[in-house]
NULONU-636335 format. One record per residue: residue in three letters; x, y, z of N, C-alpha, C in turn. Coordinates in steps of 0.02 Angstrom, whole numbers, padded with zeros to 5 digits, always signed. Each point is the difference from the previous one (the first is absolute). Layout:
% residues N
AlaXYZXYZXYZ
...
This chain:
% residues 371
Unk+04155+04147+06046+00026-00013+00066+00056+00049+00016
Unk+00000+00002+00047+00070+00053+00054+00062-00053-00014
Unk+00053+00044-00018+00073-00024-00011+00034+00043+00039
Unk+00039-00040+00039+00056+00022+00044+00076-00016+00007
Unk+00029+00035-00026+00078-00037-00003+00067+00073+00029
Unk+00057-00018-00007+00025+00048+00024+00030+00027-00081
Unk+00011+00064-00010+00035+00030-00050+00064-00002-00003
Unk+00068+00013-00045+00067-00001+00003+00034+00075+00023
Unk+00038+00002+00053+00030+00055+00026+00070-00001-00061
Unk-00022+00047-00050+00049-00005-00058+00041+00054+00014
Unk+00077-00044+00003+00039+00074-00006+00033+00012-00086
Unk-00006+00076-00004+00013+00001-00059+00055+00044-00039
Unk+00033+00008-00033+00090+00027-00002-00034+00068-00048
Unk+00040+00030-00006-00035+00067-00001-00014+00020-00083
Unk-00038+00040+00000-00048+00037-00059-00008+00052-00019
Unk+00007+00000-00052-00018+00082-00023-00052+00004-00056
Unk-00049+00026+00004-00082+00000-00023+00010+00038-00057
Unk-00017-00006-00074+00005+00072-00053-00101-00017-00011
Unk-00031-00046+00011-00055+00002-00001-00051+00039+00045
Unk-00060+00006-00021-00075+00007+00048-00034-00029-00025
Unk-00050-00039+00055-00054-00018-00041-00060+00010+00054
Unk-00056-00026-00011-00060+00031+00037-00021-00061+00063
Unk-00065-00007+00045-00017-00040+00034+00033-00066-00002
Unk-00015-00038-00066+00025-00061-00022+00044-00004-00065
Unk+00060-00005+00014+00047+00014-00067-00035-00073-00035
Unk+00052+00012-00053+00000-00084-00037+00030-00022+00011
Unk-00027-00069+00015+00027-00071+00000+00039-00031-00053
Unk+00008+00040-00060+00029-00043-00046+00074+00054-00015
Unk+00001+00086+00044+00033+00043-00018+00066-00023+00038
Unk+00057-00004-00055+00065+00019+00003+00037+00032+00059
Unk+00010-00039+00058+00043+00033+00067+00047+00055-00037
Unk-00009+00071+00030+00077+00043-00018+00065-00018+00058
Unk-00010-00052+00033+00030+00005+00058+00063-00059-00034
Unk+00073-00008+00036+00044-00017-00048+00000-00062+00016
Unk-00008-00007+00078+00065-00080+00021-00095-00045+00043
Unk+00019-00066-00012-00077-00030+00046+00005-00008+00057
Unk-00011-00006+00053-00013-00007+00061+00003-00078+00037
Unk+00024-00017+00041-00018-00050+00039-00034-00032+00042
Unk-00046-00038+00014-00035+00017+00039+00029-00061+00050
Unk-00027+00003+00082+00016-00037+00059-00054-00059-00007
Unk+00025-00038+00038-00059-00038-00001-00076+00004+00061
Unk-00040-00031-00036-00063+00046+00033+00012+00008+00075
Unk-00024+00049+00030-00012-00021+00089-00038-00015+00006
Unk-00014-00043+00085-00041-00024+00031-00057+00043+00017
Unk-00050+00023-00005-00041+00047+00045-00078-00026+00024
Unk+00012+00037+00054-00049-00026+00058-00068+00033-00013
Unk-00040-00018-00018-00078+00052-00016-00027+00031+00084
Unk-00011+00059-00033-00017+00058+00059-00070-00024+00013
Unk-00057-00007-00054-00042-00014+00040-00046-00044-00074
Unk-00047-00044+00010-00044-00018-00069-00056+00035+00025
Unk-00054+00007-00059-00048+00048-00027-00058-00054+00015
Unk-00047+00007+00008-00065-00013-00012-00021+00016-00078
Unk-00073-00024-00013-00020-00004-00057-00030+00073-00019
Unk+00053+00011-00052-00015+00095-00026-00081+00023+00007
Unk-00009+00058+00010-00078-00005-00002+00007+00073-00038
Unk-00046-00003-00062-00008+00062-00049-00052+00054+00034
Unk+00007+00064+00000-00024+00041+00034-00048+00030-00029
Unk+00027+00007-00066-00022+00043-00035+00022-00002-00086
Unk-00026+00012-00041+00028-00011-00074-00030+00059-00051
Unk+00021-00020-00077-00018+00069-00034+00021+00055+00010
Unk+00079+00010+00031+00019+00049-00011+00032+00029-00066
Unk+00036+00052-00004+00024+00014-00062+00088+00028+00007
Unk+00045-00022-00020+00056+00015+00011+00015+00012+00081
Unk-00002-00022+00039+00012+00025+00063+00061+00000+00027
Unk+00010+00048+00041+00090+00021+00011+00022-00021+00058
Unk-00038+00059+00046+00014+00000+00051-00064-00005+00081
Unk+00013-00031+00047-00061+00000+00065+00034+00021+00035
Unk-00050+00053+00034+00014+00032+00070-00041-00010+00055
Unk+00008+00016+00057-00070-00011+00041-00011+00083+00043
Unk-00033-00010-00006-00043+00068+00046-00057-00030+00033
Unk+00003-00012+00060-00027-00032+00067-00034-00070-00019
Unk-00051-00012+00005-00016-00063-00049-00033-00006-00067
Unk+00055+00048-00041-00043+00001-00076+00072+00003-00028
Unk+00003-00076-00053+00047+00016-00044-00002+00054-00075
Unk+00047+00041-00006+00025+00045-00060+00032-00038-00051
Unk-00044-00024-00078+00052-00027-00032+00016+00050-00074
Unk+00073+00005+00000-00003+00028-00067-00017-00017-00075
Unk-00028+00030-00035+00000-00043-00078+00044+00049-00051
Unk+00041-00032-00004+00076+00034-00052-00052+00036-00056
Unk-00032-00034-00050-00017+00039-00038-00077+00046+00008
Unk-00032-00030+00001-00078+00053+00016+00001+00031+00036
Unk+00064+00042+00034-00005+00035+00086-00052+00028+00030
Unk-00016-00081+00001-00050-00016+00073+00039-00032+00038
Unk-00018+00014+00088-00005-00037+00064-00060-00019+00021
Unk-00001-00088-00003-00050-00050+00029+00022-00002+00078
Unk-00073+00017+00028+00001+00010+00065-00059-00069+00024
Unk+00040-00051+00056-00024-00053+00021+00004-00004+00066
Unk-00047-00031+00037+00000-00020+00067+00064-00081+00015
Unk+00002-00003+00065+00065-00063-00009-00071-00088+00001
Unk-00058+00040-00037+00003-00097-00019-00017+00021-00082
Unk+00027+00041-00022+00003+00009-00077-00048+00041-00037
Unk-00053+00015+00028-00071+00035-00034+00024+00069-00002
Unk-00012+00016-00075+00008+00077-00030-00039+00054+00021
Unk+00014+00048+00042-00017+00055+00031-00014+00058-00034
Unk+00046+00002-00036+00021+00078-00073+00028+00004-00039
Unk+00019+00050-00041+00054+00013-00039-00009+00070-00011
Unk+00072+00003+00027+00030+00089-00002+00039-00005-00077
Unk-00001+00049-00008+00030+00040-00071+00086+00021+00042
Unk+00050+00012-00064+00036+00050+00001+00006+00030-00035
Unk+00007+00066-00026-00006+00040-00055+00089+00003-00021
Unk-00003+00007-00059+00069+00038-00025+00047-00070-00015
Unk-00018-00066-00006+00026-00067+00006+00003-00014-00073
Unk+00055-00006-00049+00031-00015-00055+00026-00061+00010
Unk-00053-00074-00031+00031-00052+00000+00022-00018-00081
Unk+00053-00046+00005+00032-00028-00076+00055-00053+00019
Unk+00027-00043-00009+00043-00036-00004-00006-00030+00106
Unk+00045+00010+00037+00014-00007+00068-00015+00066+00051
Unk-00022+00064-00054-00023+00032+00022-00093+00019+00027
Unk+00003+00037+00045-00088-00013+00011+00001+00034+00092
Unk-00050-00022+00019-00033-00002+00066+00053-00046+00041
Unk+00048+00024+00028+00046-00094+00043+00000+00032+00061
Unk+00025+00011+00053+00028-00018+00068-00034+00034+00044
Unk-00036-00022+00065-00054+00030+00049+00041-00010+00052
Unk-00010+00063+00055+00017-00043+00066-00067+00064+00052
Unk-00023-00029+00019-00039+00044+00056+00037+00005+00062
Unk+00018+00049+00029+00002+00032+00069-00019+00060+00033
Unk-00039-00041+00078-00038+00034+00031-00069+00039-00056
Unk-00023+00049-00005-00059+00038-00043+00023+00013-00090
Unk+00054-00026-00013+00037+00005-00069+00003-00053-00027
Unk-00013-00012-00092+00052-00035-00018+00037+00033-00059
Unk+00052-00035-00001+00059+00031-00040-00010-00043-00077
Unk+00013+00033-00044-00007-00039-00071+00027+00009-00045
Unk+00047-00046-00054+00037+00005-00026-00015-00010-00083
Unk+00003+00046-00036-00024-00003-00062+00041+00030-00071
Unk-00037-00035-00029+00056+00038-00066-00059+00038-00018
Unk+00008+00070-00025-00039+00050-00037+00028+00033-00082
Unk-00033+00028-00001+00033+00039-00085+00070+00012+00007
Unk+00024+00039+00038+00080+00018+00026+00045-00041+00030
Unk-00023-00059+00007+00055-00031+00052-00045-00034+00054
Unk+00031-00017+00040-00018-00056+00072-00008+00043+00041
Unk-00027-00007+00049-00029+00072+00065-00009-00047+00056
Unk+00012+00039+00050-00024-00052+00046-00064+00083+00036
Unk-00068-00022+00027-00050+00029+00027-00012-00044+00070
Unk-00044+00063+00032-00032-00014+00056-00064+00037+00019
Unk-00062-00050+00022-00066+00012-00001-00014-00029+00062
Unk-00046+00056+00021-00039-00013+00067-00059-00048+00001
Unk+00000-00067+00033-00059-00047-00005-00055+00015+00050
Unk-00047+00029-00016-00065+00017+00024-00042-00076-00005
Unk-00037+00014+00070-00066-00037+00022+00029-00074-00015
Unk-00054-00057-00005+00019-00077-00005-00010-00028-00039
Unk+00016-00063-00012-00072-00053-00027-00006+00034-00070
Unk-00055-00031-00005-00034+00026-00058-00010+00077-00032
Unk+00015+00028+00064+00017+00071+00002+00065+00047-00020
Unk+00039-00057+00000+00072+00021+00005+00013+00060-00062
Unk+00038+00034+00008+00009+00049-00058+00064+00039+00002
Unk+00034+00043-00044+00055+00011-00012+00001+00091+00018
Unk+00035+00023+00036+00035+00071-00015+00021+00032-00099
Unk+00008+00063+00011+00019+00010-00043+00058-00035-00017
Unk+00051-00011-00057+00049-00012+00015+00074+00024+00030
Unk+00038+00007+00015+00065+00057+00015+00068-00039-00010
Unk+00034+00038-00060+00052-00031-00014+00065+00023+00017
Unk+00017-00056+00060+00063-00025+00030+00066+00017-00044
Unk+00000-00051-00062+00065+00021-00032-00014-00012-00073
Unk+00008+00020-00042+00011-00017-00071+00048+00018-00033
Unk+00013-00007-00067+00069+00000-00058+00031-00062-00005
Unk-00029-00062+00036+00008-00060-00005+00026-00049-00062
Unk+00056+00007-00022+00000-00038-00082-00033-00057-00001
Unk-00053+00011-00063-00051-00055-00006+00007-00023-00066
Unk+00006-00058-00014+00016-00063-00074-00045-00048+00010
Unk-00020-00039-00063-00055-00037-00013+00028-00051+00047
Unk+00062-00019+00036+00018-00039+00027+00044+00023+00061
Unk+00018-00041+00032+00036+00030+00066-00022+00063+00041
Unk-00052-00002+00036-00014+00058+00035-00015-00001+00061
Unk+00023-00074+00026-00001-00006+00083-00080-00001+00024
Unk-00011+00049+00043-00044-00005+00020-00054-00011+00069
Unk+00065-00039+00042-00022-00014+00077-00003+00048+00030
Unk-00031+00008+00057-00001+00065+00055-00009-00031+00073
Unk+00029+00024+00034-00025-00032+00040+00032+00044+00081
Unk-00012+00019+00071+00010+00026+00039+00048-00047+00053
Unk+00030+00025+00016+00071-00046+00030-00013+00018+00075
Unk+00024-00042+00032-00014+00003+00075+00048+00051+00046
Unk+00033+00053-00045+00023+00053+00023-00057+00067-00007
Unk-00075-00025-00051-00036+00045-00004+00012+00045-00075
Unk+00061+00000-00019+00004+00015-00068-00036-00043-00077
Unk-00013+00039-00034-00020-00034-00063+00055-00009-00047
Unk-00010-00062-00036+00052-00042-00045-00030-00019-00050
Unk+00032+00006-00061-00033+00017-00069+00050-00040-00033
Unk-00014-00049-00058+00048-00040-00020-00004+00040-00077
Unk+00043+00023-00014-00002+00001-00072+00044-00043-00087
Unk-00019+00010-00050+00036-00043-00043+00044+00039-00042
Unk+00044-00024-00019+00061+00050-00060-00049+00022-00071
Unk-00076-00010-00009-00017-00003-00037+00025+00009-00079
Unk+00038-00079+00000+00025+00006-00046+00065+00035-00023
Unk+00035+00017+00038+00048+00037-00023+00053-00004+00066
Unk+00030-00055-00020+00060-00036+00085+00034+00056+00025
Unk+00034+00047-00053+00019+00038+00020-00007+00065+00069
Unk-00066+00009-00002-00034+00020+00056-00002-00030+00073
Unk+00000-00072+00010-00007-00030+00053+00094+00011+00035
Unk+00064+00024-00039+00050+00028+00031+00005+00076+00010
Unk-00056+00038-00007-00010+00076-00030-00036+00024+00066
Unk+00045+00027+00063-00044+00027+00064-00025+00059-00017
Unk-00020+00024-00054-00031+00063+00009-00046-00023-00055
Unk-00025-00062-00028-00059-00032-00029-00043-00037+00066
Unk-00066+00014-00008-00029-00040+00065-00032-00091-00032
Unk+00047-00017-00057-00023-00058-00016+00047-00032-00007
Unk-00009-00083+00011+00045-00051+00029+00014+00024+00078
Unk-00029+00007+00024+00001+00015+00082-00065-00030+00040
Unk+00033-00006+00066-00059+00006+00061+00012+00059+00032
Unk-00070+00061-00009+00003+00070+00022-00022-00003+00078
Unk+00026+00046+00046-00052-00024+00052-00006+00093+00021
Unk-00056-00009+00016-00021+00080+00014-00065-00011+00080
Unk-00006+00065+00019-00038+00001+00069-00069-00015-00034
Unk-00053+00012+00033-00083-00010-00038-00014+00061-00019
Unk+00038+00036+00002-00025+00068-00040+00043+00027-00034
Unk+00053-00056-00031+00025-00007-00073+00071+00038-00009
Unk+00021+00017+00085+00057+00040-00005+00045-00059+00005
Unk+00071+00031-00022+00075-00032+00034+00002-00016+00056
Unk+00023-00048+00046-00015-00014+00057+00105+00020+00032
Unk-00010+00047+00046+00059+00014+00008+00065-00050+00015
Unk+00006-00057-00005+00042-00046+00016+00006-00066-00063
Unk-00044+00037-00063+00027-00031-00046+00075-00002-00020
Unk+00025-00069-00037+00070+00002+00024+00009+00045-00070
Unk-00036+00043-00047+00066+00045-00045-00056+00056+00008
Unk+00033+00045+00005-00019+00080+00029-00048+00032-00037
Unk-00058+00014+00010-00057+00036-00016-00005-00026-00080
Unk-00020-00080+00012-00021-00044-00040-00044-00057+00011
Unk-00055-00032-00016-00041-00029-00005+00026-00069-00002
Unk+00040-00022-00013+00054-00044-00021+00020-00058+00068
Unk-00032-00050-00009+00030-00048+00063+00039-00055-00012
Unk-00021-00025-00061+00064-00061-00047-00010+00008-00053
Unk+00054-00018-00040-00004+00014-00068+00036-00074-00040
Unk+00002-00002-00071+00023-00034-00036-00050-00060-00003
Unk-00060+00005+00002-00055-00027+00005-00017-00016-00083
Unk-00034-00064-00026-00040-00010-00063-00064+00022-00004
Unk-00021-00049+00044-00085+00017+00005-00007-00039+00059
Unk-00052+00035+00061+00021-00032+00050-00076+00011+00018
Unk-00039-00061+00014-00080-00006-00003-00038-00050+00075
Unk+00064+00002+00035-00003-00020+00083-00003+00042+00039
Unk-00024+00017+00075+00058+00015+00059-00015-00002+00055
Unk+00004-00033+00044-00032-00011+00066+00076+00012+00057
Unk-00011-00015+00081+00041+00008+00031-00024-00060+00046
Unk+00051-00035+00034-00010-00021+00062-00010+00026+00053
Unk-00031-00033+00059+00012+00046+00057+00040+00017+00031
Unk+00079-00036-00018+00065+00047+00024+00012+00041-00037
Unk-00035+00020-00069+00004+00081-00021+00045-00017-00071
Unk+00023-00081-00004+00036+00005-00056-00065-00023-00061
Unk+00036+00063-00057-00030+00015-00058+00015-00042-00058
Unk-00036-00033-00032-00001-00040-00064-00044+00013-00052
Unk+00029-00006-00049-00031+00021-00087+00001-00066-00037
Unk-00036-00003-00042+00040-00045-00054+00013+00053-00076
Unk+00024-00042-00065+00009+00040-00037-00013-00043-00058
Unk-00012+00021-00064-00001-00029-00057+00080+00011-00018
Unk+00012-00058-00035+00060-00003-00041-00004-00001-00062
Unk+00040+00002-00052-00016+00018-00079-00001-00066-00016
Unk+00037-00050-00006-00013-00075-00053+00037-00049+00074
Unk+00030-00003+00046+00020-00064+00051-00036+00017+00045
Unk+00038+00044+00045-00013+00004+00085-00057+00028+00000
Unk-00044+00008+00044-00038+00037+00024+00026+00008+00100
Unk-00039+00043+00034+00084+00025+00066-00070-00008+00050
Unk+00014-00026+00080-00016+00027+00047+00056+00026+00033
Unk-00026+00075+00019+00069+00038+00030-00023+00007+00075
Unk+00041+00017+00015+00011+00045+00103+00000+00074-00028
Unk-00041+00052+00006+00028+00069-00023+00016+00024+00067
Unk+00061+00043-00004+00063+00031+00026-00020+00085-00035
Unk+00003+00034+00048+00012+00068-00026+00049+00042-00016
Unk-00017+00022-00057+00058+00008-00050+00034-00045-00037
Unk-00031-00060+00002+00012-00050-00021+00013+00007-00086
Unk+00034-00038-00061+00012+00012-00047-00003-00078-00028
Unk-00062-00040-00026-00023-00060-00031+00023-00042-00074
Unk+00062+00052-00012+00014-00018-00070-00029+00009-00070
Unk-00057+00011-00007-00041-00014-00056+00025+00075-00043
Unk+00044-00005-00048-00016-00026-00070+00067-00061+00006
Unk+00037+00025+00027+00075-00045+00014-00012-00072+00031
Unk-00040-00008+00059+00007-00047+00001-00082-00047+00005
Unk-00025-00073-00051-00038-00017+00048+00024-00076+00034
Unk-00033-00009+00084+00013-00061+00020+00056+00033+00055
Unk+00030-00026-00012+00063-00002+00054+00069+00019-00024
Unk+00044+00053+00039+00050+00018-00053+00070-00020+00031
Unk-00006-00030-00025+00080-00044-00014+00052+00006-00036
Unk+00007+00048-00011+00048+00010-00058+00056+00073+00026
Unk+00056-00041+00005+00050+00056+00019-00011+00091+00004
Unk-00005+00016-00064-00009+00044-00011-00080+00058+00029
Unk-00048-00039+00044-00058+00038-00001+00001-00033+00085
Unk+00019-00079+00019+00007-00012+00067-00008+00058+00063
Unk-00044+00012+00024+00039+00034+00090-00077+00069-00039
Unk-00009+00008-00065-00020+00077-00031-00063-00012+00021
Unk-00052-00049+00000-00064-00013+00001-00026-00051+00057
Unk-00047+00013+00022-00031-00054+00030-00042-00039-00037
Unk+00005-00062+00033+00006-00088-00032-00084+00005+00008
Unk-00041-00041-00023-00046-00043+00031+00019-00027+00041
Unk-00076-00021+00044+00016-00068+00036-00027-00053-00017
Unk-00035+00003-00049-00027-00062-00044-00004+00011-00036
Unk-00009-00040-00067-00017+00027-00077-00022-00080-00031
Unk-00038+00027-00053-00042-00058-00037+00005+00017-00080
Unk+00010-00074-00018-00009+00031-00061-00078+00030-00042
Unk+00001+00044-00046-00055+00040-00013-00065-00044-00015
Unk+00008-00069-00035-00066-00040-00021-00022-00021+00068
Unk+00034-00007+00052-00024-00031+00053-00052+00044+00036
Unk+00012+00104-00019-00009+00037+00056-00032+00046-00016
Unk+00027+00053-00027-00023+00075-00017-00038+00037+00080
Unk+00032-00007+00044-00037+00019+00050-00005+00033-00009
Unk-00080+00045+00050-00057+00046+00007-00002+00020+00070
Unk-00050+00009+00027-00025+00008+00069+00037-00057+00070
Unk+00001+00034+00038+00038-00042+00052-00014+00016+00074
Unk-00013-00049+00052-00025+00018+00060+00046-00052+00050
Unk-00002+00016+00063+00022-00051+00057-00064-00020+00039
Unk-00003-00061+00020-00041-00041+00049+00045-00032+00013
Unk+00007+00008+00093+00035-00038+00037+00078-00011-00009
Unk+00016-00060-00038+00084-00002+00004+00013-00012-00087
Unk-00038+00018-00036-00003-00005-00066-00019+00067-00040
Unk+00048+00029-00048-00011+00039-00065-00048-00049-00058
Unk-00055+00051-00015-00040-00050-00053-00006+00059-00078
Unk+00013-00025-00036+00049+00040-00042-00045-00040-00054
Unk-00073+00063-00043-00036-00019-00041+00062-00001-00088
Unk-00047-00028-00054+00057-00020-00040-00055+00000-00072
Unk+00045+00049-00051-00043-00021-00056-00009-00035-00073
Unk+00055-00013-00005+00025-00043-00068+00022-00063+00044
Unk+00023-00010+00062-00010-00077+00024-00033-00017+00026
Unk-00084+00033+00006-00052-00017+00032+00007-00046+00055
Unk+00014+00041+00044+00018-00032+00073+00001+00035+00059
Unk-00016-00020+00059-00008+00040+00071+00081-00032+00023
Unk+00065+00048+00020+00052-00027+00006+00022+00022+00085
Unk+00020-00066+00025+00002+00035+00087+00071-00025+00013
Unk+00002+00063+00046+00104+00022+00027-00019-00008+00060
Unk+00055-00047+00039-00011+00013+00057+00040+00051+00044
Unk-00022+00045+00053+00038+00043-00005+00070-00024+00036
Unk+00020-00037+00039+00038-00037+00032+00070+00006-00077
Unk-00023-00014-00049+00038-00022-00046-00012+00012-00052
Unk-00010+00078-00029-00033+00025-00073+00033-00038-00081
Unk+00089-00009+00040-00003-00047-00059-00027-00079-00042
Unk-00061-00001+00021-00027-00072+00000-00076+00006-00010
Unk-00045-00046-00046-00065+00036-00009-00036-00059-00016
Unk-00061-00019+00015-00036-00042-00026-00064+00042-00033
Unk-00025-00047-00039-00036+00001-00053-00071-00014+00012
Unk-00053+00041+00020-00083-00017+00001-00040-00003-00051
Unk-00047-00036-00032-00069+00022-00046+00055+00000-00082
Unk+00050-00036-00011+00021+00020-00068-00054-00015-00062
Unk-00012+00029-00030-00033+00023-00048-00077-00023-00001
Unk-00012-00006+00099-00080-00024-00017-00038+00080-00007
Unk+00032+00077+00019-00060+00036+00001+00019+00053-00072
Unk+00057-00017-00003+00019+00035-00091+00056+00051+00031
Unk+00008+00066-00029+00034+00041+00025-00025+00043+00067
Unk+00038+00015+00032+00012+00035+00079+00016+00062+00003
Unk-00044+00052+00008+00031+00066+00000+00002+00027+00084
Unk-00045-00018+00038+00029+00026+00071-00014-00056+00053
Unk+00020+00005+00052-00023-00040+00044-00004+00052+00064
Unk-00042-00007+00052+00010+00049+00067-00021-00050+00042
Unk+00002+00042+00067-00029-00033+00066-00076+00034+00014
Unk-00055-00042-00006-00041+00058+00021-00021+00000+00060
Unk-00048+00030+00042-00004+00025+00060-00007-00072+00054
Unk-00027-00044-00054-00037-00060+00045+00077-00073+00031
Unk+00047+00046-00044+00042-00064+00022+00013-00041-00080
Unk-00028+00009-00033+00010-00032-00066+00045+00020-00058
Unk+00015-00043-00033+00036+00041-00070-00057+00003-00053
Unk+00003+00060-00034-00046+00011-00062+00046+00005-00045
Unk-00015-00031-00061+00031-00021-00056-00020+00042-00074
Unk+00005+00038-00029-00010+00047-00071+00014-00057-00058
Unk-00042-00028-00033+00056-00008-00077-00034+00039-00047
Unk+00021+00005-00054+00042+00046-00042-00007-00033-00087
Unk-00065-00037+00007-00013-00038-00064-00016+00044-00056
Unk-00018+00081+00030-00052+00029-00078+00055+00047-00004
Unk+00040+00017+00019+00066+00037-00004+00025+00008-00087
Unk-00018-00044-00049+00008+00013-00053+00072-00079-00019
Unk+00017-00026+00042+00061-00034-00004-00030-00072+00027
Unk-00064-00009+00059-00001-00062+00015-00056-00038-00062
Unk-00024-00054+00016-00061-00034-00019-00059+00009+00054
Unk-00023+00055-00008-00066-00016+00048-00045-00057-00005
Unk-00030-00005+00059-00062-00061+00002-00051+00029+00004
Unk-00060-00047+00012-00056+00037+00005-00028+00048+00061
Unk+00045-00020+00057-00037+00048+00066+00085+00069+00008
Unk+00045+00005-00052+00053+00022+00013-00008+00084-00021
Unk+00019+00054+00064+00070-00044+00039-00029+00000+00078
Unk+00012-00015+00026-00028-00019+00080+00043+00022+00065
Unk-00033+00011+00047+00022-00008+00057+00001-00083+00045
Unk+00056+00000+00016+00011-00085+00031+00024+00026+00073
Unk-00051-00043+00039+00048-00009+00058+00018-00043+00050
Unk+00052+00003+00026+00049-00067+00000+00014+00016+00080
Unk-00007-00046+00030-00022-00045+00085+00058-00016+00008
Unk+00071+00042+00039+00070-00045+00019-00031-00066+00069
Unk+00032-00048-00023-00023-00050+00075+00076-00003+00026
Unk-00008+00001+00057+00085-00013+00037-00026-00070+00037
């Protein structure tokens, strides 16, 4: 059954991280963080909208990352076999395109799609590092097929863990590339490393002249691993982020913005780092979350989740406040989108190497908002 409750808007006194750990830390691992936190007591929250009865689209996929749409045919990624499963919107498998040059191992693989206009953009880890490419989508349907490839950006620091991964085109028309410290925090404070950042570049992979630090790729930094990012239609930008063993973050990104991470995770409270970083505006703790993929419908952020196997919705009115959909009926959550029809489509993330798959796993779900 569907569980719905509101989450705790935790504020939390400040931190300093000497850990990393990957998708889902441990549950049994040792906080490095010094002092505990308090939490408020729960809020009240008002549900944006209930769901109708999930309807499976499609199943038997294999690690899947990321969905895009290109007119009415969904693009899904598969992290490790880099293949893209190409589907119509009532679920029936059309194709499967190849990508060449795709080095999967650990969190690395085939992850983040976004199609615009005759392109899609794709985000991959290869022998060298993380790259982000772009390929021309020829013909339809069953037809559909790929351009050579042409690569946008690479030198990407790539680790069996932390390597980001989202992509996605912002309603200024620029492309936005989430990347991870892969492993090494130090980088995510390092502006002339392009990891622990959100990069944003034009579609043909240049600097976009009004980035806020000068003939740099560079749009926020101090990032962990950041595997969200959508915008509202007033243009404000949100990520979420993995945290190492407490918090996990939904942020507001600000350009030029500076997120704390290795110094701080959660919220920084603490004299000494106060006023230096921007805060979250919500944060969860990590068993509850590990957010992934993230989309808006209507007056709600729906914010997929993979170690708390859960569809988690913000309303936008009030990001610090979140209720809770589907907890642990579809397993782990790696994306969620809007697709063309008005619906949310749902990714989980069972053969990923970390969940329990079932027998039809992992699937496409999709989920009917009723107002």
């Amino acid at each position: 059954m569907r569980t719905r409750k509101s989450l705790l808007a935790l504020t939390i006194v400040g931190m300093t991280v000497l850990a990393a750990c990957a998708d889902d830390p441990d549950p049994g691992a040792e906080s490095p963080i010094g002092e505990e936190s308090a939490a408020p007591a729960e809020p009240e929250v008002t549900a944006q909208g209930e769901f109708a009865e999930p309807e499976i689209l499609a199943n038997g996929l294999s690690s899947p990352w990321s969905v895009t749409f290109h007119g009415g045919t969904a693009l899904v990624s598969e992290r490790d076999s880099g293949r893209i499963a190409a589907f119509d919107l009532q679920g029936n498998r059309l194709t499967t395109l190849s990508v060449s040059g795709v080095v999967s191992g650990g969190e690395g693989g085939l992850l983040g799609l976004t199609a615009s206009g005759e392109h899609l953009y794709v985000y991959l880890t290869g022998a060298e590092g993380n790259r982000v490419e772009r390929y021309l989508l020829n013909g339809a349907g069953s037809d559909l097929w790929l351009s050579e490839q042409e690569v946008l950006l690479d030198g990407i620091p790539a680790a069996q863990t932390h390597n980001g991964g989202r992509i996605g085109m912002g309603p200024d028309g620029m492309l936005y590339v989430s990347t991870g410290d892969a492993n090494d925090p130090d980088l995510a404070q390092d502006l002339d490393s392009l990891a622990g950042k959100i990069l944003r570049m034009t579609s043909e992979g240049e600097v976009p002249e009004d980035n806020p630090f000068e003939d740099s790729l560079v749009y926020s930094f101090g990032h962990r691993n950041i595997q969200g990012m959508t915008w509202s239609r007033s243009g404000t930008f949100y990520a979420t982020e993995f945290g190492a063993n407490d918090w996990d973050e939904l942020n507001i990104i600000e350009a030029g913005g500076n997120y704390g991470w290795p110094f701080i995770e959660g919220l920084s409270e603490v004299e000494d780092v106060e006023g230096e970083f921007i805060d979250p505006v919500q944060v969860w703790e990590t068993a509850e979350a590990s957010p992934s993929g993230m989309t808006i419908l209507g007056r709600s952020i729906y914010i997929a989740n993979l170690r708390g196997e859960r569809l988690t919705e913000v309303p936008l009115s009030d990001p610090s406040e979140s209720i809770e959909d589907f907890v642990g009926e579809f397993g782990r959550i790696r994306d969620v989108v809007v697709a063309p029809n008005g619906q949310l489509w749902v990714i989980t993330n069972n053969t990923d190497g970390r969940g329990e798959p079932g027998p039809e796993d992992d699937r496409i779900i999709q989920l009917k908002v009723q107002r």
